[in-house]
LUMSE-368972 format. One record per residue: residue in three letters; residue number from 0; x, y, z of N, C-alpha, C, O in turn. Coordinates in Angstrom, 2 decimals, padded with zeros to 5 digits. Layout:
BEGIN
(ALA, NUM, (X, Y, Z), (X, Y, Z), (X, Y, Z), (X, Y, Z));
...
***
This chain:
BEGIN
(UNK, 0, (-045.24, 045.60, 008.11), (-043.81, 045.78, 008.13), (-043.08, 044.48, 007.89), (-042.11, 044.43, 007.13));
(UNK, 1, (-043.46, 043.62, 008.41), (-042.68, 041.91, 008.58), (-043.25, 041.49, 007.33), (-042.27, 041.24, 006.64));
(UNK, 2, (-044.72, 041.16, 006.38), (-044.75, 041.04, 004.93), (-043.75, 041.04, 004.23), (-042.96, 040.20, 003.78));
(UNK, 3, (-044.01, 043.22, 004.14), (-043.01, 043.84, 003.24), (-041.41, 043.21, 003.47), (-041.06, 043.00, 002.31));
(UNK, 4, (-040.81, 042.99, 003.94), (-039.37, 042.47, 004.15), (-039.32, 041.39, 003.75), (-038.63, 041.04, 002.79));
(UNK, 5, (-040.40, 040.30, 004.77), (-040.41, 038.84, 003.54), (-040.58, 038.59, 002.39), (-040.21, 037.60, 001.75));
(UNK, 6, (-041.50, 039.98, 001.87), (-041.58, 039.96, 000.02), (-040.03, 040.32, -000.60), (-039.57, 039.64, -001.52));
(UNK, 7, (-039.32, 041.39, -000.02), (-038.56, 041.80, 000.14), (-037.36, 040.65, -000.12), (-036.63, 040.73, -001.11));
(UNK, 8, (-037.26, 039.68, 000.79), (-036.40, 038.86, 000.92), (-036.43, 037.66, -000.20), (-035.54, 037.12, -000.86));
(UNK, 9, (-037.54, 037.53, -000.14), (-037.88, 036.22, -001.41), (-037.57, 036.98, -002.70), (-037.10, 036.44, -003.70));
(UNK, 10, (-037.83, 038.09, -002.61), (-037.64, 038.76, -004.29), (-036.25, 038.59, -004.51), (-035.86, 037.93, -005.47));
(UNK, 11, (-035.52, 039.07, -003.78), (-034.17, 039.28, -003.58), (-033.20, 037.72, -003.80), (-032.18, 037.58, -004.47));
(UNK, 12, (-033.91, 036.69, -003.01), (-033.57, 035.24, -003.36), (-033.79, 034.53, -005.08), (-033.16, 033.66, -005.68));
(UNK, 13, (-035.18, 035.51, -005.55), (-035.11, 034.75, -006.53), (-034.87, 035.47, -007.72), (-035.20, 034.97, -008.80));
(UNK, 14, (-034.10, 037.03, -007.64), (-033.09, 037.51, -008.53), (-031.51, 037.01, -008.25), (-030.76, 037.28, -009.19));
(UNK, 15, (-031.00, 036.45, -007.32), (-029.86, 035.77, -007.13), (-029.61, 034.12, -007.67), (-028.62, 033.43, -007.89));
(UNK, 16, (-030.89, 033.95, -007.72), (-031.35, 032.39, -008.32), (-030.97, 032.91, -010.05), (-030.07, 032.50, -010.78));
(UNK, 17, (-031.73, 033.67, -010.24), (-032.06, 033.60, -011.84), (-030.98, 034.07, -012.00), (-030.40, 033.58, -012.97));
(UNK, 18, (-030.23, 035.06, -011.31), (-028.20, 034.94, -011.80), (-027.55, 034.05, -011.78), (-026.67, 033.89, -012.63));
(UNK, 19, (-027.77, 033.23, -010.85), (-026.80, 031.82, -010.83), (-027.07, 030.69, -011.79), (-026.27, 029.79, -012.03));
(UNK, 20, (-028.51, 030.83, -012.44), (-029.16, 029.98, -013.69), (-028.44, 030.50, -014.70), (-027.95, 029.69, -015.49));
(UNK, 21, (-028.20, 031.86, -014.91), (-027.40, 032.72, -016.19), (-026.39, 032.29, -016.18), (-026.10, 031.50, -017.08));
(UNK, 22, (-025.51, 032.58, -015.26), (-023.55, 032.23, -014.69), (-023.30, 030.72, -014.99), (-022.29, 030.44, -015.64));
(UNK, 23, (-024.28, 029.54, -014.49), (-024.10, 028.53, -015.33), (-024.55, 028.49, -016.83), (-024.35, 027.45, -017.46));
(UNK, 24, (-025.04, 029.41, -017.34), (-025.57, 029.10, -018.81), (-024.10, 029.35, -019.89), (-023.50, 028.77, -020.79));
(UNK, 25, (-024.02, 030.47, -019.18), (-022.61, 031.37, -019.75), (-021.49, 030.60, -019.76), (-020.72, 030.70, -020.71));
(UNK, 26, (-021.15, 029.49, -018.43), (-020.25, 028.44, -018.06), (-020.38, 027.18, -018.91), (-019.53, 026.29, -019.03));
(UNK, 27, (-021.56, 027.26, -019.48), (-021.88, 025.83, -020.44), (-022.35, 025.81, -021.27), (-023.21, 024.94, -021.46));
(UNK, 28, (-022.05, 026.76, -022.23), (-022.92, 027.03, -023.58), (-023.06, 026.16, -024.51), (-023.54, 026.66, -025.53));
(UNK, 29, (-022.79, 024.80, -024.59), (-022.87, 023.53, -025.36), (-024.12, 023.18, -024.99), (-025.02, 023.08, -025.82));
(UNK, 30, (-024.33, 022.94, -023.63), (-025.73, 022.33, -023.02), (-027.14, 022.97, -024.07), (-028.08, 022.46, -024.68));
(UNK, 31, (-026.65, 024.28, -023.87), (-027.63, 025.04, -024.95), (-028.04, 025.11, -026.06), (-029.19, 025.29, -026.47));
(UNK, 32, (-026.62, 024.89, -026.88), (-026.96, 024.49, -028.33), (-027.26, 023.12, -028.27), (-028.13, 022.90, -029.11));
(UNK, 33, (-026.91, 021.98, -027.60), (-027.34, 021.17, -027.78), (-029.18, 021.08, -028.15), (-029.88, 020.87, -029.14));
(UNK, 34, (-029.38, 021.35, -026.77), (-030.73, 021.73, -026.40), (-031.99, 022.17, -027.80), (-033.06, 021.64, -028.07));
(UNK, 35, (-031.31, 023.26, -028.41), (-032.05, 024.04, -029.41), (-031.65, 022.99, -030.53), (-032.59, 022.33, -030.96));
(UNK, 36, (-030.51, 022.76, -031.02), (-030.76, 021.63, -031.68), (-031.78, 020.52, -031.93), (-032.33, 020.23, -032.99));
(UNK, 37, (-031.94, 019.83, -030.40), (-032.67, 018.98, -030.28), (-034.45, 019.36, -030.63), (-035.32, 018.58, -031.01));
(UNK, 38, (-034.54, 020.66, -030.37), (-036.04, 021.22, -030.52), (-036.31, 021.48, -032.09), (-037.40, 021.25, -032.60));
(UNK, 39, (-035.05, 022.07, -032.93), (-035.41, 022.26, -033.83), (-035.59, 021.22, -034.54), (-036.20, 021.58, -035.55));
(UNK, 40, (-035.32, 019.73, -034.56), (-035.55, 018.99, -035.40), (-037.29, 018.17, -035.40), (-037.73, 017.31, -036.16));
(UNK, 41, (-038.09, 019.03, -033.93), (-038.69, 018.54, -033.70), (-039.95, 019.03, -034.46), (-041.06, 018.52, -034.31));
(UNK, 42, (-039.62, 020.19, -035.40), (-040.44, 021.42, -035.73), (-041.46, 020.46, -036.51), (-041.18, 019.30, -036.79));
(UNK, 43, (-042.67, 021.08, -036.84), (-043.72, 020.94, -037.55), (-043.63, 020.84, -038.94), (-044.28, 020.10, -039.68));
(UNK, 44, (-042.68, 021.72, -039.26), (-042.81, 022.93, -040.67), (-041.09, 022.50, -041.10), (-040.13, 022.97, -040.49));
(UNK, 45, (-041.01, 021.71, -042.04), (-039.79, 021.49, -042.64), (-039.05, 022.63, -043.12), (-039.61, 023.57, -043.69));
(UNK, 46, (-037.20, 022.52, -042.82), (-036.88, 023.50, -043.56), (-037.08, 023.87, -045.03), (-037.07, 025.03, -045.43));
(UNK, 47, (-037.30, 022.51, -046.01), (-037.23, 023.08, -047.29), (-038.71, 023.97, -047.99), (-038.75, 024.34, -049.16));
(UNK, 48, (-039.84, 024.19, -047.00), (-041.03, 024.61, -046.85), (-040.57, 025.81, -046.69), (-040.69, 026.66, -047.58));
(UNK, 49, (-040.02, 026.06, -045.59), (-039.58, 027.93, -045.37), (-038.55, 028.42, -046.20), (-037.94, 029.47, -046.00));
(UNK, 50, (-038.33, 027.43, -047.36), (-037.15, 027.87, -048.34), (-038.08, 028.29, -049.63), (-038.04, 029.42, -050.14));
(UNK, 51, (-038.83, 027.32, -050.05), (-039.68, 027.41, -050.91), (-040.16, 028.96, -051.05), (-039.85, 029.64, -052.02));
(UNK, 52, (-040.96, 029.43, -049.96), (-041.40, 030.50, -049.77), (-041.10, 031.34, -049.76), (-041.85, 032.33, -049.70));
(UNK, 53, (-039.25, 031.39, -049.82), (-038.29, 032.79, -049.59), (-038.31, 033.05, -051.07), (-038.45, 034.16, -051.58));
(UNK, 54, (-038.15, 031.86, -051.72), (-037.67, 031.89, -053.41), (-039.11, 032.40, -053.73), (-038.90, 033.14, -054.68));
(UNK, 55, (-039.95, 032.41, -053.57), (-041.07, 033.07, -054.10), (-041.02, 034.27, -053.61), (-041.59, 034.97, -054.45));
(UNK, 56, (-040.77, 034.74, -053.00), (-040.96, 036.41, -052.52), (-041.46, 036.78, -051.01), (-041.52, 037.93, -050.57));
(UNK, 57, (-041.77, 035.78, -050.40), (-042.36, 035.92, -049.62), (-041.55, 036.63, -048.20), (-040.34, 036.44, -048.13));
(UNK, 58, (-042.01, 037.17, -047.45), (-041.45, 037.78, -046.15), (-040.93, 036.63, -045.51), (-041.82, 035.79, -045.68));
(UNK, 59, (-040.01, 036.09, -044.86), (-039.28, 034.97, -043.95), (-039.50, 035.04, -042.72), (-039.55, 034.06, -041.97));
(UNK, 60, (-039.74, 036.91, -042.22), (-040.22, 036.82, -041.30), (-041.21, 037.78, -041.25), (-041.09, 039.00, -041.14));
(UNK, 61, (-042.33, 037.00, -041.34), (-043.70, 037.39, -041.69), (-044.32, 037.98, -039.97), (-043.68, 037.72, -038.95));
(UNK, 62, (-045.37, 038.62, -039.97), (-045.76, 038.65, -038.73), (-046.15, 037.97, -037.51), (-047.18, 038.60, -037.27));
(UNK, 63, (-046.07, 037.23, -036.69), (-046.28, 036.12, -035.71), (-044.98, 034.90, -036.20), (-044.63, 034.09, -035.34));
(UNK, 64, (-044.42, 034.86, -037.38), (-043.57, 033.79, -037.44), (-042.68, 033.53, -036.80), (-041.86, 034.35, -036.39));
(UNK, 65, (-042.67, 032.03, -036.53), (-041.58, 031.37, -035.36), (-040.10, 031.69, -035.86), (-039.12, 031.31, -035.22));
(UNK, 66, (-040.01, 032.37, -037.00), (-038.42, 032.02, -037.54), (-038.04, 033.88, -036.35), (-037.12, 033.94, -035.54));
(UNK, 67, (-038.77, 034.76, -036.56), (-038.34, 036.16, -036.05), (-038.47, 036.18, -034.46), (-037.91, 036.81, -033.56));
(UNK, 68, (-039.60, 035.08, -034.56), (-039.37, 035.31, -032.67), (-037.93, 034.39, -032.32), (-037.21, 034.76, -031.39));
(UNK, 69, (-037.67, 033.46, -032.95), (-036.49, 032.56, -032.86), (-035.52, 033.98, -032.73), (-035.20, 034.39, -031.61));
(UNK, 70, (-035.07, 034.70, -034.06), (-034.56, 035.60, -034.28), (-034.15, 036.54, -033.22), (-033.00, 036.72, -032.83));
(UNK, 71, (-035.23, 037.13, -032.79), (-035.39, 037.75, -031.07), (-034.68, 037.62, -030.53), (-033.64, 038.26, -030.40));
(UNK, 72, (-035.31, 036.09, -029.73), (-035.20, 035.77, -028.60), (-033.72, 035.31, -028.85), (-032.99, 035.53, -027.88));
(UNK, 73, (-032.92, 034.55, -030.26), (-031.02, 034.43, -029.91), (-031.26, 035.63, -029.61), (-031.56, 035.71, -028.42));
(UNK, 74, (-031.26, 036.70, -030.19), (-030.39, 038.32, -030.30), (-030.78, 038.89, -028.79), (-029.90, 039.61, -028.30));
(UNK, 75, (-031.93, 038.68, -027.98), (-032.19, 039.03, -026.51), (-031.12, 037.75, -025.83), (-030.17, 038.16, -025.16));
(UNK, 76, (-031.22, 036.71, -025.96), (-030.35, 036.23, -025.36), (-028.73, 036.03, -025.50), (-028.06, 035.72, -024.52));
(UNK, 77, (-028.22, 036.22, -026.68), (-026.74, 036.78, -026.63), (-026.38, 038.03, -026.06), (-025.24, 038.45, -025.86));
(UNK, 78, (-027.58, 038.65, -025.78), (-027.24, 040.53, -025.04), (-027.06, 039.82, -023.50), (-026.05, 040.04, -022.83));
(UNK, 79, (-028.00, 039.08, -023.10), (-028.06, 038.83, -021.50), (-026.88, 037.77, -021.29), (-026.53, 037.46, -020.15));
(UNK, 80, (-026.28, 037.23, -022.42), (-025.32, 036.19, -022.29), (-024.12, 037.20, -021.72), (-023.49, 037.12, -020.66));
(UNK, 81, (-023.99, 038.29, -022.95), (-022.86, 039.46, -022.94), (-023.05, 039.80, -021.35), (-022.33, 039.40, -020.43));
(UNK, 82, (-023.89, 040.40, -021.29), (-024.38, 041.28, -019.95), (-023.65, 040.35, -018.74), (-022.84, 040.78, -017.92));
(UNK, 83, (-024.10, 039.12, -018.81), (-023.12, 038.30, -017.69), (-021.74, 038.18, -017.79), (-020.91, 038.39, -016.91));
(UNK, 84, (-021.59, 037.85, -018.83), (-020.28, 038.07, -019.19), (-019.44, 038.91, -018.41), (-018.46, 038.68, -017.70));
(UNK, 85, (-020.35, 040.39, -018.86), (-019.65, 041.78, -018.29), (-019.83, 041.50, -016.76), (-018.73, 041.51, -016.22));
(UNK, 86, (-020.73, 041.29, -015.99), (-021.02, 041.10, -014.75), (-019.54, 039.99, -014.19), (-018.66, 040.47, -013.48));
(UNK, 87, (-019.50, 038.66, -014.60), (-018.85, 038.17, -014.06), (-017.30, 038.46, -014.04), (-016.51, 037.85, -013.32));
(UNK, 88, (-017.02, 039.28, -014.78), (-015.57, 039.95, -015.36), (-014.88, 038.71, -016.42), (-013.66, 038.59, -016.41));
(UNK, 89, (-015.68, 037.86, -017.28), (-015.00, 037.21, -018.09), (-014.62, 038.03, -019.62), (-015.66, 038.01, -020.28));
(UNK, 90, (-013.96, 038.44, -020.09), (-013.77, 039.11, -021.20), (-013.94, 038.76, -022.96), (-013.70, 037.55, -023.02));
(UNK, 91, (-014.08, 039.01, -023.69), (-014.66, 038.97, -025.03), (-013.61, 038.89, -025.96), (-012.83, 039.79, -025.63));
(UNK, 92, (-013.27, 038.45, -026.69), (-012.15, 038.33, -027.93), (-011.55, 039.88, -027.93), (-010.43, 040.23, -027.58));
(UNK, 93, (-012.31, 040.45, -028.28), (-012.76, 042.13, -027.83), (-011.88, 042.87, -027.21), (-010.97, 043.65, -027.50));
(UNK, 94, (-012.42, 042.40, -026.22), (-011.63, 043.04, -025.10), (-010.25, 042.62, -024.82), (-009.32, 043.37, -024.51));
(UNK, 95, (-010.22, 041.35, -024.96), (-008.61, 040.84, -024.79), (-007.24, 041.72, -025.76), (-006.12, 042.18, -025.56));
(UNK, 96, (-008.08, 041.58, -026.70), (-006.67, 042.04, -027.90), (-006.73, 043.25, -027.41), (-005.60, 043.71, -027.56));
(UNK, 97, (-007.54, 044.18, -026.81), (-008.37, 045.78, -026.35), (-006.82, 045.84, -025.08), (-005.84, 046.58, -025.14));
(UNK, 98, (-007.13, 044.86, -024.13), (-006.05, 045.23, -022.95), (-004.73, 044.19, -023.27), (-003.91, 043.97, -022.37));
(UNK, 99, (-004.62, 043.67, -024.41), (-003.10, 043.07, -024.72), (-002.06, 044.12, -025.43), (-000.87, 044.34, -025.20));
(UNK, 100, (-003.15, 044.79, -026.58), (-002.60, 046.59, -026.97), (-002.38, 047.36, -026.09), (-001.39, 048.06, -026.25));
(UNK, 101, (-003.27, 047.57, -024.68), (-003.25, 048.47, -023.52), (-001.63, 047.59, -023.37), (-000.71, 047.83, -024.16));
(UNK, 102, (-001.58, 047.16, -022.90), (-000.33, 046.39, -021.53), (000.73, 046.27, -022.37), (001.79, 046.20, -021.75));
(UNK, 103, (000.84, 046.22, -023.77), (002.07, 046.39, -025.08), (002.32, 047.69, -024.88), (003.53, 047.87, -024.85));
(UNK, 104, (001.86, 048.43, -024.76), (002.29, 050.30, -024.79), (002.88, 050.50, -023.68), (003.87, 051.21, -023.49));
(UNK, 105, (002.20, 049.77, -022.78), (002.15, 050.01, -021.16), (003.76, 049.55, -021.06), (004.72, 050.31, -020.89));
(UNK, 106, (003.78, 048.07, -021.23), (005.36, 047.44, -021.56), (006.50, 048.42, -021.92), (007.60, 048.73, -021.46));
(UNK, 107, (005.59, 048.83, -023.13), (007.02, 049.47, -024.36), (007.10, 051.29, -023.28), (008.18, 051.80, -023.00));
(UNK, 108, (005.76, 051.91, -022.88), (006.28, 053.00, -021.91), (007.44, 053.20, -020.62), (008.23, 054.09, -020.33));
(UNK, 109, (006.99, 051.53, -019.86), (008.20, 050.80, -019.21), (009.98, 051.22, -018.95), (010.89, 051.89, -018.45));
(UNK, 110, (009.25, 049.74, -020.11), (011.07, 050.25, -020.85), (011.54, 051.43, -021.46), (012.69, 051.47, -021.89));
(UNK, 111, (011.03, 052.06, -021.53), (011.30, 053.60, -022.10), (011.69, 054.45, -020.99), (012.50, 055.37, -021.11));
(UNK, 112, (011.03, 054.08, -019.76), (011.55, 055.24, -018.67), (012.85, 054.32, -017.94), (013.21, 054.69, -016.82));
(UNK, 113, (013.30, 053.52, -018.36), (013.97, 052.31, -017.22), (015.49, 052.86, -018.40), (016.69, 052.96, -018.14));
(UNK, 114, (014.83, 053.07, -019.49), (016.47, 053.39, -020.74), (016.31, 054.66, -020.20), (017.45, 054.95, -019.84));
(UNK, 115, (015.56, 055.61, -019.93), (015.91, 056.95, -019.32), (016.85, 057.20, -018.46), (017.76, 058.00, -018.64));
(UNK, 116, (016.60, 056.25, -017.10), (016.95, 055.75, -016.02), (018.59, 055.34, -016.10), (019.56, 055.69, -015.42));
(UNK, 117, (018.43, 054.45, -017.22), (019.86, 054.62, -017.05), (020.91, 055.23, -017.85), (022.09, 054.90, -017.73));
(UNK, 118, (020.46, 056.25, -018.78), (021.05, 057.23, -019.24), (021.09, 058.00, -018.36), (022.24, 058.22, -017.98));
(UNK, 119, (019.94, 058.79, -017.56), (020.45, 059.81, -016.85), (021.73, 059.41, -015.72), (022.72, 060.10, -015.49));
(UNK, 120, (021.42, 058.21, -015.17), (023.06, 057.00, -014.47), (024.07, 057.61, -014.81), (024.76, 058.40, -014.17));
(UNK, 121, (024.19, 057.03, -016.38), (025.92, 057.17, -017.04), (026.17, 058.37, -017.20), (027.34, 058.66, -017.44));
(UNK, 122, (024.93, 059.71, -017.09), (025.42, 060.82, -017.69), (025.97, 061.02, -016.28), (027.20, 060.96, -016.26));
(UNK, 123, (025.42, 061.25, -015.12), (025.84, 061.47, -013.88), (027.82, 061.04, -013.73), (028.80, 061.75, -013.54));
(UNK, 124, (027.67, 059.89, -013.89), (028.73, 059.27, -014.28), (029.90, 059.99, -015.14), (031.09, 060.02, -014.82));
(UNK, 125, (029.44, 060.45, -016.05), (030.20, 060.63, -016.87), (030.81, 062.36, -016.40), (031.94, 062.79, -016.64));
(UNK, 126, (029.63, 063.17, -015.66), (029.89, 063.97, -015.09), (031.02, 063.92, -013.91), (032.14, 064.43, -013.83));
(UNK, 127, (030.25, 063.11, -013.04), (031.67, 062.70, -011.69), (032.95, 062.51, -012.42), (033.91, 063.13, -011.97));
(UNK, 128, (033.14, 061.75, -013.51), (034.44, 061.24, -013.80), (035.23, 062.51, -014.22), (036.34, 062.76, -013.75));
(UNK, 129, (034.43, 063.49, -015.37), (034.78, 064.53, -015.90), (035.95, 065.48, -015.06), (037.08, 065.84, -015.40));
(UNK, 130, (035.12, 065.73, -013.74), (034.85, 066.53, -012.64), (036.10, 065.86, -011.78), (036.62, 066.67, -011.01));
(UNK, 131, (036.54, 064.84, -011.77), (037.58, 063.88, -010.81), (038.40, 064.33, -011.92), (038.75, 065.49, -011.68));
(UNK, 132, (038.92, 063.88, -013.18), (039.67, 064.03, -014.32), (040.19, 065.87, -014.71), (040.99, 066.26, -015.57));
(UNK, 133, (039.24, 066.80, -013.53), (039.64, 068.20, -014.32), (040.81, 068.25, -012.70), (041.99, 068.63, -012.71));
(UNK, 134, (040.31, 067.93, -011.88), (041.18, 067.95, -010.61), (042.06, 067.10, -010.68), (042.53, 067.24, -009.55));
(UNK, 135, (042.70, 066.26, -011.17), (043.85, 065.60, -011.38), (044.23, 066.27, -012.53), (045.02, 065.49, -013.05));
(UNK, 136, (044.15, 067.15, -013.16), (044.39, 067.93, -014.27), (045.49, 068.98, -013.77), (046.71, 069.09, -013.90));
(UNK, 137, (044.20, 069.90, -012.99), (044.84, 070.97, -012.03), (045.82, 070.75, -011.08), (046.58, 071.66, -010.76));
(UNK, 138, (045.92, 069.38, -010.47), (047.12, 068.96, -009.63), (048.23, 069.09, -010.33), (049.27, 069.72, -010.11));
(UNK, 139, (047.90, 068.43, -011.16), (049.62, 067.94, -012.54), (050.21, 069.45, -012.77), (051.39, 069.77, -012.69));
(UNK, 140, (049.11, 070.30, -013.08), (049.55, 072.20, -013.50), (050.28, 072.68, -012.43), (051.39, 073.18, -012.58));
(UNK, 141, (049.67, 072.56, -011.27), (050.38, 073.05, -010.09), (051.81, 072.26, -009.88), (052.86, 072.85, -009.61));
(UNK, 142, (051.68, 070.76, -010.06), (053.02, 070.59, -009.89), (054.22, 071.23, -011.04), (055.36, 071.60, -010.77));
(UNK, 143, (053.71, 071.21, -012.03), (054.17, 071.89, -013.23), (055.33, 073.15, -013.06), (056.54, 073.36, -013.18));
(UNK, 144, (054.04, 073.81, -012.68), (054.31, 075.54, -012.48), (055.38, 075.52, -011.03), (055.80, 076.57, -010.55));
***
């Protein structure tokens, strides 16, 4: 029983670890390109070698080649970049213009019920006055008559 919980607990510590390694990655994405930069110049296999080979016909990304696992692993890691993203509530080019259109309608619905608002006012208004204006009407007749 006491194991299971301490496995339990450490597991649990070191999925909160490997989020807080992500949340800074996401927070410093220069560190990163830097990083890959620095590796790629370190490569074995010159770029104008994997150029050569395209102009001939050849597959670029052949089976086991470092260029598709490269390939991958950005495209797995811009998903888990996104994924934090979504987790931490920071939003995407995307999404911004997504809820700046939302909150423009939202705005312009606004003001649309607030000009309601005060039309239905003046009509009220315009009623009372009507309504005061037919009884000073009827006074004047009576004095009349």
């Amino acid at each position: 029983g006491l194991r299971e919980k301490d496995q339990e607990f450490y597991r649990k510590q070191g999925e909160e670890q490997e989020e807080f390694e992500n949340v800074s990655a996401v927070v410093r994405p220069a560190a990163t390109k830097m990083r890959k930069a620095k590796l790629r110049w370190k490569k074995s296999e010159p770029l104008e070698t994997s150029a050569r080979g395209v102009e001939k016909g050849e597959n670029p990304f052949a089976e086991g080649s470092t260029e598709m696992e490269e390939a991958v692993t950005e495209k797995q890691s811009q998903e888990r970049v996104a994924e934090i993203m979504r987790r931490a509530g920071i939003l995407t080019k995307e999404d911004v213009d997504r809820v700046r259109a939302a909150n423009a309608s939202m705005t312009d619905v606004q003001i649309l019920i607030i000009r309601i608002r005060e039309l239905e006012l003046a009509n009220r208004k315009a009623k009372l006055q009507m309504k005061r204006m037919r009884k000073v009407l009827r006074e004047k007749e009576k004095i009349l008559c």
